[in-house]
VEXKOLVO-857480 format. One record per residue (C-alpha): residue in one letter; chain; x, y, z. Coordinates in steps of 0.2 Angstrom, whole numbers, plus 2048, in hexadecimal, padded with zeros to 3 digits. Layout:
N
<type->A&mol->A&x->X&y->Y&z->Z>
...
REM end
This chain:
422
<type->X&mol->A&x->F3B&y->4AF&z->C1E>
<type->X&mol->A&x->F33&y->4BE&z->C26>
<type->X&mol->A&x->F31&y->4BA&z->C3A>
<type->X&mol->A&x->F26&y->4C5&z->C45>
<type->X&mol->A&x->F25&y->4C7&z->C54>
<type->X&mol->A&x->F19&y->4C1&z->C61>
<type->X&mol->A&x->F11&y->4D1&z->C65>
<type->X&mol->A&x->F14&y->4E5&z->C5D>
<type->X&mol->A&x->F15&y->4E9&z->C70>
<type->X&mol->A&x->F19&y->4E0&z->C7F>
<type->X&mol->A&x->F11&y->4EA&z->C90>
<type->X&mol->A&x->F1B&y->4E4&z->C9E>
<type->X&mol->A&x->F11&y->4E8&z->CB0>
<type->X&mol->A&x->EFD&y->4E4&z->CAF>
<type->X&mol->A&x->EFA&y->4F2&z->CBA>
<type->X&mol->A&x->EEF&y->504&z->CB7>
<type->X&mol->A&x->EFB&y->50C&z->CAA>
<type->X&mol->A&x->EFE&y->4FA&z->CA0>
<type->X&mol->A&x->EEF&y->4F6&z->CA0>
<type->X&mol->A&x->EEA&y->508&z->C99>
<type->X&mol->A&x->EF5&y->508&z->C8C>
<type->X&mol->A&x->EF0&y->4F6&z->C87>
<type->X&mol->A&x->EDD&y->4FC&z->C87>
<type->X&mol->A&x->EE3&y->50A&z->C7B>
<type->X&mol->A&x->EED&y->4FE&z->C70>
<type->X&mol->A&x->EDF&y->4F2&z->C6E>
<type->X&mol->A&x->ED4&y->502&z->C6A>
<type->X&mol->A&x->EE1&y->505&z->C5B>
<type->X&mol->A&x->EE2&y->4F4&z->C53>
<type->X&mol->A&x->EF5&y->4F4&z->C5B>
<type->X&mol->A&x->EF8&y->4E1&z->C61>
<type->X&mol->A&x->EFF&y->4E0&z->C74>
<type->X&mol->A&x->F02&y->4D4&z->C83>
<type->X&mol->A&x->F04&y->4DA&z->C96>
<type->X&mol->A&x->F0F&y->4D1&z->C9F>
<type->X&mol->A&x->F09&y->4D0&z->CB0>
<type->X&mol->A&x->F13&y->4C7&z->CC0>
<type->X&mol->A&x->F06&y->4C2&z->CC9>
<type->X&mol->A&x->EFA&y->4B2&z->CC8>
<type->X&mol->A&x->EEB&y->4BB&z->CCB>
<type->X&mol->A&x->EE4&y->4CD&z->CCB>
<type->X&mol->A&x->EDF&y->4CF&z->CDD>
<type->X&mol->A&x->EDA&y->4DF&z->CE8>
<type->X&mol->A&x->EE8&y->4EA&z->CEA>
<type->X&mol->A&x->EE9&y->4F9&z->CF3>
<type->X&mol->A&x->EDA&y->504&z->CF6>
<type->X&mol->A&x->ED1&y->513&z->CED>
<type->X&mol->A&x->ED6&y->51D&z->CE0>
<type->X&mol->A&x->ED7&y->52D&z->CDA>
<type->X&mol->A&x->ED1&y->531&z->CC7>
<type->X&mol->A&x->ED4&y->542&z->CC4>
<type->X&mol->A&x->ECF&y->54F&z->CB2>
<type->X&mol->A&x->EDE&y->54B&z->CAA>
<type->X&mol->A&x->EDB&y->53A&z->CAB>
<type->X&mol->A&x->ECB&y->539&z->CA8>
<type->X&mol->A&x->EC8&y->53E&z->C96>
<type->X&mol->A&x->ED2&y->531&z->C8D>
<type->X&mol->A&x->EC7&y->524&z->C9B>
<type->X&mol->A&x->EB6&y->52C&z->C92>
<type->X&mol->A&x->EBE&y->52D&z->C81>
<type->X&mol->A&x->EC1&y->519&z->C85>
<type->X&mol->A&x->EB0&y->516&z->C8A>
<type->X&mol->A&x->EB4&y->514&z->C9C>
<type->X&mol->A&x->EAE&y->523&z->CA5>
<type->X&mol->A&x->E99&y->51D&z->CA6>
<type->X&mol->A&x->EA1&y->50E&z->CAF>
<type->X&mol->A&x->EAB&y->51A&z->CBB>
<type->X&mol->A&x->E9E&y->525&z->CBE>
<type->X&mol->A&x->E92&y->519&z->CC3>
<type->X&mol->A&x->E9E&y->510&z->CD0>
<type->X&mol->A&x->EA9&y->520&z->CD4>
<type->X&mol->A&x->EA7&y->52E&z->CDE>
<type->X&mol->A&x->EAA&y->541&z->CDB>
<type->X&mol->A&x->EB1&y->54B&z->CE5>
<type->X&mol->A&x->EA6&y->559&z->CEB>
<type->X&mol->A&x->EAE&y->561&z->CFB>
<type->X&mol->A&x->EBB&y->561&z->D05>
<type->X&mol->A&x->EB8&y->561&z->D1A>
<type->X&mol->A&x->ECA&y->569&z->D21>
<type->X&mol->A&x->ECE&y->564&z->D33>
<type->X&mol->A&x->EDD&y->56A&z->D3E>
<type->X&mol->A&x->EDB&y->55B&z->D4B>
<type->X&mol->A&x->EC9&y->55F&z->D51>
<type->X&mol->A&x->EC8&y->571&z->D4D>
<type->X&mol->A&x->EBF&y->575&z->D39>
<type->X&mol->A&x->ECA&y->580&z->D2F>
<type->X&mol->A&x->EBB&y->57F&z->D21>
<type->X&mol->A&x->EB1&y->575&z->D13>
<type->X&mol->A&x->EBB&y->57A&z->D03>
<type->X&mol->A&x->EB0&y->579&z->CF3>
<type->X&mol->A&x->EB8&y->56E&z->CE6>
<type->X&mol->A&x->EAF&y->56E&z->CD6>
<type->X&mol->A&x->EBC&y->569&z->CC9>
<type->X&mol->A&x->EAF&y->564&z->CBE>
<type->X&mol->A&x->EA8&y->577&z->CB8>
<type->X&mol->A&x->EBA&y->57D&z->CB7>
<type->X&mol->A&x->EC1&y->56D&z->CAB>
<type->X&mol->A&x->EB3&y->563&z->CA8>
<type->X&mol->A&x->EB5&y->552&z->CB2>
<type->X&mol->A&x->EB5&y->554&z->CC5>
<type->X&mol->A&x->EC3&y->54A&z->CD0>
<type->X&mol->A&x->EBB&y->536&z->CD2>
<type->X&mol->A&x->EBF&y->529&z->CE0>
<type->X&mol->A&x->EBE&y->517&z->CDE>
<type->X&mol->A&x->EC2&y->507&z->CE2>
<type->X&mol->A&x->ED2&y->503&z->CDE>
<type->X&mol->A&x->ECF&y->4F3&z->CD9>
<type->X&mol->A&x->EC2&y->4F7&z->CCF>
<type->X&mol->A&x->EC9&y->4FF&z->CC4>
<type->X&mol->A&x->ED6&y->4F5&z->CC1>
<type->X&mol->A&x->ECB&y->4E8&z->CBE>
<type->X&mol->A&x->EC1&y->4F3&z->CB0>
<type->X&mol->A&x->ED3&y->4F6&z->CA7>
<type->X&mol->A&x->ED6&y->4E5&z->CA7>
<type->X&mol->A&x->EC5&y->4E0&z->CA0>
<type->X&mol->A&x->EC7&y->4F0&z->C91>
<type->X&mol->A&x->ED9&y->4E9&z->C8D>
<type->X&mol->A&x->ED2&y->4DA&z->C88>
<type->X&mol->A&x->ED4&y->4CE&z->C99>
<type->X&mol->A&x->EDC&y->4BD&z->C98>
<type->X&mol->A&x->EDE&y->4BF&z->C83>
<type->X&mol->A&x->EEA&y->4CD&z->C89>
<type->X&mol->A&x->EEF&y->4CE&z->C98>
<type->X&mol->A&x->EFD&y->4BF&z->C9A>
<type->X&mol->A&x->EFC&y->4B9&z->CAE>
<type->X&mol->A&x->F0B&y->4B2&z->CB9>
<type->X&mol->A&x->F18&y->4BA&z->CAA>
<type->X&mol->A&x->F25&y->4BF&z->CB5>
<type->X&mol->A&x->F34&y->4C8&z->CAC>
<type->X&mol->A&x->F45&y->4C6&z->CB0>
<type->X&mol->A&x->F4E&y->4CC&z->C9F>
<type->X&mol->A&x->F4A&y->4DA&z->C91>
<type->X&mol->A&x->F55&y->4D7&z->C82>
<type->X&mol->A&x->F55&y->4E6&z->C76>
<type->X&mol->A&x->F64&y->4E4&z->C6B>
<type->X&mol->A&x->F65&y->4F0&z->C5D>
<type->X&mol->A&x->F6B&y->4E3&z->C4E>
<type->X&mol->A&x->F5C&y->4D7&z->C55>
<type->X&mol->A&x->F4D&y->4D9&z->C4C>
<type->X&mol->A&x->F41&y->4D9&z->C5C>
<type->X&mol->A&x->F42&y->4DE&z->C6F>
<type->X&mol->A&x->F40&y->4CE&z->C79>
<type->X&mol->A&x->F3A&y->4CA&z->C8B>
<type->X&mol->A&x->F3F&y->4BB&z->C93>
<type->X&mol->A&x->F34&y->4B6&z->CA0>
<type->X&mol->A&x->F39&y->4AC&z->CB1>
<type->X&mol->A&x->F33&y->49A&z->CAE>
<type->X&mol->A&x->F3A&y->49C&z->C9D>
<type->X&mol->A&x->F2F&y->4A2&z->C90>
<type->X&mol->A&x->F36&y->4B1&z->C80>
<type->X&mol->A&x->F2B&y->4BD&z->C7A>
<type->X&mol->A&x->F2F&y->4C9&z->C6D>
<type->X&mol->A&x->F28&y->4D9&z->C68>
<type->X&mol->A&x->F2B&y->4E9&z->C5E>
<type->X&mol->A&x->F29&y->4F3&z->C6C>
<type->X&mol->A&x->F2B&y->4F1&z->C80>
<type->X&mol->A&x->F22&y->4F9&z->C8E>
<type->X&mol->A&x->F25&y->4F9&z->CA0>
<type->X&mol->A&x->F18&y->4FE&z->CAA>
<type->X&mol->A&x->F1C&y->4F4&z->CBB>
<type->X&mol->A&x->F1E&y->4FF&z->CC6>
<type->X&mol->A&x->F28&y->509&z->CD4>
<type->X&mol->A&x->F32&y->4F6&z->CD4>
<type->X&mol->A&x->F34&y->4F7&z->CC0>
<type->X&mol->A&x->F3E&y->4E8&z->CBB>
<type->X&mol->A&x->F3E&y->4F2&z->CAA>
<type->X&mol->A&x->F45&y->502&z->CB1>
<type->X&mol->A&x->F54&y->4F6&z->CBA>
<type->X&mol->A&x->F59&y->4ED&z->CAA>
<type->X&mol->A&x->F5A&y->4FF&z->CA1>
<type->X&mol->A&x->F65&y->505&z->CAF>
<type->X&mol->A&x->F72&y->4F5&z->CAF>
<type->X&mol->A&x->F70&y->4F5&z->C9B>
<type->X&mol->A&x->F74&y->506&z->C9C>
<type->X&mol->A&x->F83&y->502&z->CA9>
<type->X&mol->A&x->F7C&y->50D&z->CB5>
<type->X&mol->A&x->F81&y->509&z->CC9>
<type->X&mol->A&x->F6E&y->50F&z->CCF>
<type->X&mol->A&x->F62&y->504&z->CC9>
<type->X&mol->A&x->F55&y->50F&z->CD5>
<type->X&mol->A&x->F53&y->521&z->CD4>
<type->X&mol->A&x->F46&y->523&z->CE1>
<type->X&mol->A&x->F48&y->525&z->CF4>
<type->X&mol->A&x->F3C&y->520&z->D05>
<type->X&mol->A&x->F35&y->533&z->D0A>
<type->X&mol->A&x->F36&y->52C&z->D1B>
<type->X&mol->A&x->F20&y->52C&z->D1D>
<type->X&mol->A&x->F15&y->51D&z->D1D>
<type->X&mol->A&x->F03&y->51B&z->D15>
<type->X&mol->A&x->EF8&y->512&z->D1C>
<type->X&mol->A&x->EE7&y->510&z->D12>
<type->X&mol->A&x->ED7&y->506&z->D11>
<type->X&mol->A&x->EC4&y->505&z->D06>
<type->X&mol->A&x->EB5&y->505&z->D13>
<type->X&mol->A&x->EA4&y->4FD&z->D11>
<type->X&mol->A&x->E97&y->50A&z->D13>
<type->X&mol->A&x->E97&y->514&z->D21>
<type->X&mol->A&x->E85&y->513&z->D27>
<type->X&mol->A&x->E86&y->521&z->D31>
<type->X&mol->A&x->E88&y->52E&z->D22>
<type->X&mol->A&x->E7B&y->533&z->D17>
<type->X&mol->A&x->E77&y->53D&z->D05>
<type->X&mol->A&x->E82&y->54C&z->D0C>
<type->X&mol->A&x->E90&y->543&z->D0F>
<type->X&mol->A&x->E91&y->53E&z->CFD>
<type->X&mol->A&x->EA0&y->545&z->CF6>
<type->X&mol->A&x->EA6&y->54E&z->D04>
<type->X&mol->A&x->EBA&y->54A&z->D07>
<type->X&mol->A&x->EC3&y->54C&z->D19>
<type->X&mol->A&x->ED4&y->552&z->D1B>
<type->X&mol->A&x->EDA&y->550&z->D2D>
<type->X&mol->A&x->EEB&y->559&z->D33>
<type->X&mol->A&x->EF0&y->550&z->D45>
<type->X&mol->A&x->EFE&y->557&z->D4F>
<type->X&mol->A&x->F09&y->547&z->D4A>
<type->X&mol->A&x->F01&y->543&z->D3A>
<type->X&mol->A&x->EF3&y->544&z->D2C>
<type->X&mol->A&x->EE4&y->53B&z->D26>
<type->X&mol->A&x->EDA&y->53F&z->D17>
<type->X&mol->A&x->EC9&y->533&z->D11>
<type->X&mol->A&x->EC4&y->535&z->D00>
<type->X&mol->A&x->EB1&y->532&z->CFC>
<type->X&mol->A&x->EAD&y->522&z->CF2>
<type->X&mol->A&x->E9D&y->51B&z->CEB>
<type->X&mol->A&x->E8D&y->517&z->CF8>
<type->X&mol->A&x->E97&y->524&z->D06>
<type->X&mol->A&x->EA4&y->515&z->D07>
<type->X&mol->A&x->EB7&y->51E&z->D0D>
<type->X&mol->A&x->EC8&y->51E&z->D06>
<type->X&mol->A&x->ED3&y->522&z->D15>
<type->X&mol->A&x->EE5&y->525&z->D14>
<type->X&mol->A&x->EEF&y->528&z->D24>
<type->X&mol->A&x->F03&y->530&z->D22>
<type->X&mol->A&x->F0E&y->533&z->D2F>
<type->X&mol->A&x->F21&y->531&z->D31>
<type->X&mol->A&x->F27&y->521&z->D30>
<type->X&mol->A&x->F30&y->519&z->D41>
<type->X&mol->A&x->F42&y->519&z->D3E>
<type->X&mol->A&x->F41&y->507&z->D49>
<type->X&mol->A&x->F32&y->500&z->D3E>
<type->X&mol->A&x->F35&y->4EE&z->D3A>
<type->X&mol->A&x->F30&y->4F3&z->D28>
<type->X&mol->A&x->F3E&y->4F4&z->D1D>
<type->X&mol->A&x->F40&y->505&z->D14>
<type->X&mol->A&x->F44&y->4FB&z->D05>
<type->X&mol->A&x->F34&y->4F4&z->D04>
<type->X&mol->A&x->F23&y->4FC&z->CFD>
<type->X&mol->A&x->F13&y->4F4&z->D04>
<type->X&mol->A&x->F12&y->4EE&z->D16>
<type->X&mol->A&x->F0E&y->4DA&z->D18>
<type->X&mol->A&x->F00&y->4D6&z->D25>
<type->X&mol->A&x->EF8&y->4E5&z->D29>
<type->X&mol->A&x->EED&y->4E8&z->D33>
<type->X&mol->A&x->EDB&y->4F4&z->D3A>
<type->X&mol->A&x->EE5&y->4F3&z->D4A>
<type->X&mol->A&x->EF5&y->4F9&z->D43>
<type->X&mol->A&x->EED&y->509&z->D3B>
<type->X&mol->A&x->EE1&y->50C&z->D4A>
<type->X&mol->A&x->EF1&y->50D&z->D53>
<type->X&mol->A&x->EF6&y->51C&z->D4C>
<type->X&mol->A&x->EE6&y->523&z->D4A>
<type->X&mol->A&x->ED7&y->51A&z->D50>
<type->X&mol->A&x->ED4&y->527&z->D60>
<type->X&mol->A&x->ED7&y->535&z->D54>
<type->X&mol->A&x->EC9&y->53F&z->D50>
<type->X&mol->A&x->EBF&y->53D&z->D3E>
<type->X&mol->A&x->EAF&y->546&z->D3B>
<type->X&mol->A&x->EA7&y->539&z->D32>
<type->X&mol->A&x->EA9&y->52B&z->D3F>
<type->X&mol->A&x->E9B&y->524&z->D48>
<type->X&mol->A&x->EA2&y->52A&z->D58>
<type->X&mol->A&x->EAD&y->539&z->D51>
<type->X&mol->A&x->EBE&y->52C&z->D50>
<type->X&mol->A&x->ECA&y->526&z->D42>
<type->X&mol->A&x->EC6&y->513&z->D47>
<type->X&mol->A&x->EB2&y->515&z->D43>
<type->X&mol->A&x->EBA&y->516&z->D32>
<type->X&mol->A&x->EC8&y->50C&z->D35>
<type->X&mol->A&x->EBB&y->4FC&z->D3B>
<type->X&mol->A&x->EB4&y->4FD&z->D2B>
<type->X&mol->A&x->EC0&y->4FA&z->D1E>
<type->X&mol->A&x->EBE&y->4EC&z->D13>
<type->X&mol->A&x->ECF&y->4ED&z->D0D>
<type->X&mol->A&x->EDF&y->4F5&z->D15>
<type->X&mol->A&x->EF1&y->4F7&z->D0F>
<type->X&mol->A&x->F00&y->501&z->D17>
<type->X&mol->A&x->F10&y->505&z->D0C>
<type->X&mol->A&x->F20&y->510&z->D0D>
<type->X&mol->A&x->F1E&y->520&z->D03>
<type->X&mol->A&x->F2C&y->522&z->CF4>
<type->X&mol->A&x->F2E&y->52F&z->CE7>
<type->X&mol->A&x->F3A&y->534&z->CD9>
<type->X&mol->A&x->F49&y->53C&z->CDC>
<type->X&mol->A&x->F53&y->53A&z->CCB>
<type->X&mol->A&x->F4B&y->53A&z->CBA>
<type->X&mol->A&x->F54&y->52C&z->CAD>
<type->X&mol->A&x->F4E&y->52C&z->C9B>
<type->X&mol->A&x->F3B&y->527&z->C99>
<type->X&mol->A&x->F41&y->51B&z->C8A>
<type->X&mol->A&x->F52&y->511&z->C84>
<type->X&mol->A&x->F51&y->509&z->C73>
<type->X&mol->A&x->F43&y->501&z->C71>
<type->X&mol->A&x->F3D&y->4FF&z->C82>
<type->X&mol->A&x->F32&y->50F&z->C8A>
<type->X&mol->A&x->F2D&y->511&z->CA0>
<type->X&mol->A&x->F1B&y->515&z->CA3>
<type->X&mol->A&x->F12&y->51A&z->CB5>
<type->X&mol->A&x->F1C&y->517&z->CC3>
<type->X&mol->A&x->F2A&y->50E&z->CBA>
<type->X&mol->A&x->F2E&y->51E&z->CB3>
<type->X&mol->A&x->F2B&y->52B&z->CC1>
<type->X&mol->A&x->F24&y->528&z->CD2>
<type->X&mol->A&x->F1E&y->531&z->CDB>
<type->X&mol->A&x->F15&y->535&z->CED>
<type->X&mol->A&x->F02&y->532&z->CEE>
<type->X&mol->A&x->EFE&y->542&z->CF3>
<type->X&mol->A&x->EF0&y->54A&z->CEA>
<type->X&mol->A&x->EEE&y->539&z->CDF>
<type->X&mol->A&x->EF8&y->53C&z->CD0>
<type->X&mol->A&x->F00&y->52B&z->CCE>
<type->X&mol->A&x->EF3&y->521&z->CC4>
<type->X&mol->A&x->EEE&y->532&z->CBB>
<type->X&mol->A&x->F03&y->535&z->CB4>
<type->X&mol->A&x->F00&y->521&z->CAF>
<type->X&mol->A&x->EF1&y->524&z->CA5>
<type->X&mol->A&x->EF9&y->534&z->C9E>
<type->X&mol->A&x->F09&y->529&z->C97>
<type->X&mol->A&x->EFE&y->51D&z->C8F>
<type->X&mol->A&x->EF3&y->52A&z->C87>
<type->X&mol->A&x->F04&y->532&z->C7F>
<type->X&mol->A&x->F0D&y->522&z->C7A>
<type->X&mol->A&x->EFC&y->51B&z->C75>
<type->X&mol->A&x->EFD&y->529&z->C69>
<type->X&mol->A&x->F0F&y->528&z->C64>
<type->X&mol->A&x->F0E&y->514&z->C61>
<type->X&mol->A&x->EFD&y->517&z->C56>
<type->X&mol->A&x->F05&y->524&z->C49>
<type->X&mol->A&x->F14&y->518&z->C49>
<type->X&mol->A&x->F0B&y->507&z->C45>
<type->X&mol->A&x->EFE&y->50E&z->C3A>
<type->X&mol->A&x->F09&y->510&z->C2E>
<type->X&mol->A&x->F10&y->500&z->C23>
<type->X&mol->A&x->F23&y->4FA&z->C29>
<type->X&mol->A&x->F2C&y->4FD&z->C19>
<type->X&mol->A&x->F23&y->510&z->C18>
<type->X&mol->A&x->F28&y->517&z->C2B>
<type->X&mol->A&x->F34&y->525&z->C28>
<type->X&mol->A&x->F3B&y->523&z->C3B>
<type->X&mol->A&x->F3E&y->515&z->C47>
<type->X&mol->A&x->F36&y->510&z->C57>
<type->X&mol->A&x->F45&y->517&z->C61>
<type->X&mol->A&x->F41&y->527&z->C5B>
<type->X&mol->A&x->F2E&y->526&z->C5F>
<type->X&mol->A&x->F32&y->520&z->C72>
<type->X&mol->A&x->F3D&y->52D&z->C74>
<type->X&mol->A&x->F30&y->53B&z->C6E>
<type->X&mol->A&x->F27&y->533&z->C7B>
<type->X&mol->A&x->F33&y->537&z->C88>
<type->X&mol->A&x->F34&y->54A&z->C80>
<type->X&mol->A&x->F21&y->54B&z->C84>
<type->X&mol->A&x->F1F&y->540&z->C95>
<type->X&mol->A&x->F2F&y->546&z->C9E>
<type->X&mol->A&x->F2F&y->559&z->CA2>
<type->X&mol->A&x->F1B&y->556&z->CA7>
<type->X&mol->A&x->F20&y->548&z->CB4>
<type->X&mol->A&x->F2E&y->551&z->CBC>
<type->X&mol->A&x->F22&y->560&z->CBE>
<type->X&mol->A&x->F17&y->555&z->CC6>
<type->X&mol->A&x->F22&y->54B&z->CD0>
<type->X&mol->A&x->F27&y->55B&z->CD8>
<type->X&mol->A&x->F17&y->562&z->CDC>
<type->X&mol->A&x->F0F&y->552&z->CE4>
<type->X&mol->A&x->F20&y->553&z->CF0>
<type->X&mol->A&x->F1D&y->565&z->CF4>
<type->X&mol->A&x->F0C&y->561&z->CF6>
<type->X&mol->A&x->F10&y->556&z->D03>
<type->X&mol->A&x->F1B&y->562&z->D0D>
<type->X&mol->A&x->F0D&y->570&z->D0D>
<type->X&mol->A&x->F01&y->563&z->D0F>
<type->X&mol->A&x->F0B&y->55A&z->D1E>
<type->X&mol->A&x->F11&y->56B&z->D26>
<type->X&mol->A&x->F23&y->567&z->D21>
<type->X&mol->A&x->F2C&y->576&z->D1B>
<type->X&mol->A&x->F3B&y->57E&z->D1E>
<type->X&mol->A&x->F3F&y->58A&z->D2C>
<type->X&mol->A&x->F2F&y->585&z->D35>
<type->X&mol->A&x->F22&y->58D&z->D28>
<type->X&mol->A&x->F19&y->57F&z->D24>
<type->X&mol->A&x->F08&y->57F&z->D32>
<type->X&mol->A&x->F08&y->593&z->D2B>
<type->X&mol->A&x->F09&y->58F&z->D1A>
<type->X&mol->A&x->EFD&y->580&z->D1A>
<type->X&mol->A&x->EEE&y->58B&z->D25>
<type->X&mol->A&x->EF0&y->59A&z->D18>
<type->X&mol->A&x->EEE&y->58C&z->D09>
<type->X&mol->A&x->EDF&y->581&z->D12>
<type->X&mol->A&x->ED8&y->58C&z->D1E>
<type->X&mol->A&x->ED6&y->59C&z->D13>
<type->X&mol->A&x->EDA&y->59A&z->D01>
<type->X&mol->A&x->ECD&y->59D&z->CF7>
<type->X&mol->A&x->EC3&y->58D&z->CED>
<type->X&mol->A&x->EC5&y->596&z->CDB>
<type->X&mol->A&x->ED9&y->598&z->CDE>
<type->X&mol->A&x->ED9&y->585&z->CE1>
<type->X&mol->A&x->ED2&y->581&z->CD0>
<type->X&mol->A&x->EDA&y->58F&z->CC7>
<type->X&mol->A&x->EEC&y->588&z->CCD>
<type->X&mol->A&x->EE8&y->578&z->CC8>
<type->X&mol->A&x->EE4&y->57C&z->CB7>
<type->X&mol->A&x->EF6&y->577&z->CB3>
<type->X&mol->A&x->EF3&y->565&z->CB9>
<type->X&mol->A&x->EE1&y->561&z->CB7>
<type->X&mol->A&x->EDE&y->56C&z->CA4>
<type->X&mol->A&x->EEA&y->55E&z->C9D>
<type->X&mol->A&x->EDD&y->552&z->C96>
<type->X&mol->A&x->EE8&y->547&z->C89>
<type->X&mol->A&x->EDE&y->53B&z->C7E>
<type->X&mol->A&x->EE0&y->52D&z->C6F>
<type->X&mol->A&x->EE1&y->537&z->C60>
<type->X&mol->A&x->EDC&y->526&z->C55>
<type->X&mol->A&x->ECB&y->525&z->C5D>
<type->X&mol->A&x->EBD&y->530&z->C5C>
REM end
């Protein structure tokens, strides 16, 4: 008797990069299940950033009308050093690579993800994993969930996360002591989606802020109908009740982040403050900031790491969800080739294929894991031997728009898509 397994491949995380991939399996005929931990989707977080190499593949999938007409793109950036102007940089990504740099609600998104994945005939709710079984003379990887349930699949995904459950049972499978390779870079976020501003008219549209303070920094991002995505950083207090441990802050609040910034000076508050902003946020969120400091494997066995499972990284200049939905795109590729082809003609195994997917993902995410956390010291003013106010002026005060988008050709001319549809 011939058993088979529940699913070919069991997605665990029903976040940006699981719910991706599941979009792109559903898209070739692959049969899939998200495991997601929580009983509900609700609002998380804030905006977010969808940038050219991400947004092809989005098209491909028939999501990008849906993300133009709720998004944002970025047209200019207004570059402040407390309340002096260094200048408006031009940022025109779409005539150098075809797609310009989008905001959006976070939530939003996620929700159109889960809707092209296939919603509740998909996406699995309140499966909260506690064990991955992958044992080579077993037939199937097997996920045992928490209130007691088995699934089996040909293939496993973790996509949960900068807390991957996955990537810790990897490591103790494995035998390895660190079940964790990333580290607190000592700053916190603190972000929030507006309601429009009334205040702001047709040339606000598109037009970013990037505020450096003495003591810290502030950036908006420009969403639909002039609504602002704000995100504060500073240096974490060393006696903050919040434990480094931990990613998102519980219970915060406009007054905590006014705190910090409320008296500093924005240029598109009512009365030329942060807390004009601040006041109108519909949704706030603080977090500690993590980011990778040593790369495991992208794959073991059977089992793969997408998005932040696989490589965190810091926020700055919005790469996360765009290295997610570049995973899914290549091992949506990879897992196509491999199941196209009947079982008893496949001249290579699903090991193998994961682990090409590692030789593809792994050099690109360290690159990019690197440059987002030297962004953040240029972009902070944080380098050695006192150079970073010099070196951040030269790059944001004088450096020419066109040398902007010629240097991040490396980045943004990267536009994977699913080679299966067309």
């Amino acid at each position: 008797m011939v058993h088979k397994p529940d699913t070919q491949v069991l997605i665990i995380g029903g976040g940006i990069g699981g719910l991706l991939l599941a979009t792109i399996c559903r898209k070739v005929n692959i049969q899939c299940k998200v495991l997601e931990r929580t009983k509900q989707l609700e609002p998380v977080g804030a905006g977010i950033s969808l940038a050219p190499n991400a947004l092809k593949v989005l098209e491909q999938l028939g999501l990008y009308e849906e993300i133009k007409r709720t998004g944002q793109p970025l047209k200019k950036v207004m570059i402040h050093r407390n309340t002096t102007k260094w200048r408006e940089l031009d940022f025109g990504a779409e005539s150098y690579y075809g797609y310009p740099v989008y905001s959006i609600e976070r939530h939003h998104f996620h929700h159109m993800l889960y809707e092209a994945a296939g919603g509740e005939e998909v996406v699995v709710l309140d499966a909260k994993v506690e064990d991955v079984i992958d044992k080579p003379e077993e037939e199937y990887v097997k996920v045992k969930l928490a209130d007691g349930r088995e699934l089996s699949g040909e293939v496993v995904v973790g996509a949960d996360g900068i807390r991957s459950i996955t990537r810790r049972i990897l490591a103790r499978n494995a035998g390895m002591d660190a079940v964790n390779t990333i580290r607190f870079t000592g700053r916190v976020h603190m972000s929030g989606y507006t309601a429009p501003m009334p205040n702001l008219g047709p040339e606000e549209l598109g037009v970013a802020n990037w505020l450096f303070y003495d003591d810290s920094i502030l950036t908006t991002w420009p969403c639909k109908d002039n609504r602002q995505w704000f995100i504060g950083v500073k240096m974490a207090d060393p006696n903050s009740v919040q434990e480094k441990n931990r990613s998102v802050w519980s219970g915060t609040t406009r007054e905590m982040i006014n705190d910090v910034y409320g008296e500093k000076f924005h240029p598109f508050g009512e009365n030329g403050m942060v807390k004009d902003v601040v006041n109108r946020s519909e949704r706030i969120v603080a977090s500690n900031v993590y980011e990778e400091v040593s790369f495991a494997s992208m794959s073991a066995g059977r089992v793969a790491l997408l998005g932040d499972a696989a490589h965190s990284m810091t926020s700055f200049f919005g790469q996360g969800a765009c290295q997610a939905i570049e995973d899914a795109t290549e091992l949506g590729n990879l897992l196509q080739r491999y199941f196209s082809v009947p079982a008893e003609k496949r001249l290579s195994n699903v090991d193998d294929v994961l682990k090409e997917y590692s030789i593809r993902r792994e050099a690109r995410a360290k690159d990019i894991v690197a440059f987002s956390s030297n962004y953040a010291k240029v972009h902070m003013g944080k380098l050695p031997y006192g150079m970073g106010p010099l070196v951040r002026k030269l790059v944001y005060a004088y450096a020419p728009a066109w040398s902007w988008m010629w240097y991040l050709g490396w980045l943004y001319g990267y536009q994977p898509t699913v080679d299966a549809v067309r």
